[in-house]
N, C-alpha and C positions, 0 to 999 in steps of 0.2 A: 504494500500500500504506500500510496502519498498521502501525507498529513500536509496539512496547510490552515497560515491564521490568516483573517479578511478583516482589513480596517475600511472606514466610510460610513455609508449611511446605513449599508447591512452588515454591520460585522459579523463572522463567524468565525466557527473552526472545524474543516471538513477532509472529508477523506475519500481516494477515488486510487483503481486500481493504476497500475503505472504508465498502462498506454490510455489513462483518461476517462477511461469508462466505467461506470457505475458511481460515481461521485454523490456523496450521500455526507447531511451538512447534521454534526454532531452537537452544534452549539449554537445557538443564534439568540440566545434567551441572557440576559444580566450580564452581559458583555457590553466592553466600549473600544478598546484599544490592546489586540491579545497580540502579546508579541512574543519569543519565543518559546517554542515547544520541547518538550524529552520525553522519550515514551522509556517506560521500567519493562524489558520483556518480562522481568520473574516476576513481575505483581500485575499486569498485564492491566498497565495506567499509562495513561497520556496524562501529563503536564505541559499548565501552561501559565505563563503573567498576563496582567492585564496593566497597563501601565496609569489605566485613569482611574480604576478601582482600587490599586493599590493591593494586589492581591496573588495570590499563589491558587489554582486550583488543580482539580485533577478527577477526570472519568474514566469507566470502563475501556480499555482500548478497541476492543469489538463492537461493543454496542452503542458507548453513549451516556449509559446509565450512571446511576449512585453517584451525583457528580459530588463532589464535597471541596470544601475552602479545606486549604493546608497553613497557609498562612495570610494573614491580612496586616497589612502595613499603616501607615500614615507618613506623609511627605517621602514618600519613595518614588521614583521613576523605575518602577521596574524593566527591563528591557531584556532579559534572558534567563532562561536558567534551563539547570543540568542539573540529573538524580542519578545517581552513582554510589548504588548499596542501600543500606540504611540513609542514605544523603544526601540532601537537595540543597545546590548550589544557584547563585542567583546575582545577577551586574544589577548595579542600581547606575542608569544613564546619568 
């Protein structure tokens, strides 16, 4: 699969097999500005920031589902992150 974030006036965060096809949008709800993504194979989560909610989230990597906040900030620009083990790494712009 390709994962991809959408900033504008529909923002999302979607996924579509590699030559394009089947593209199916896993986020489109309490988003503003989702910028870097890292998927965990072993807990099988997509991560992602959002840089105007100030926030760390993460869902099902198949589905979609159980989305949950990992972390929420204040006066952060978030602009990437990486999970690697137990560990989520994160640039503040």
């Amino acid at each position: 699969y390709l994962f991809w974030t959408e900033w504008g006036q529909t923002p999302c965060i979607g996924k579509a097999h590699l030559d394009g096809s089947e593209k199916v949008v896993l986020v489109s709800l309490g988003i503003s500005w989702p910028n870097g993504i890292s998927i965990d194979y072993e807990e099988n989560k997509l991560y992602w920031c959002d840089a105007r909610t100030d926030k760390i989230e993460r869902i099902d990597l198949e589905s979609g589902g159980n989305r949950e906040i990992v972390l929420s900030g204040s006066n952060v620009d978030m602009f990437s992150v990486a999970v690697f083990g137990a560990y989520i790494y994160w640039s503040d712009r």
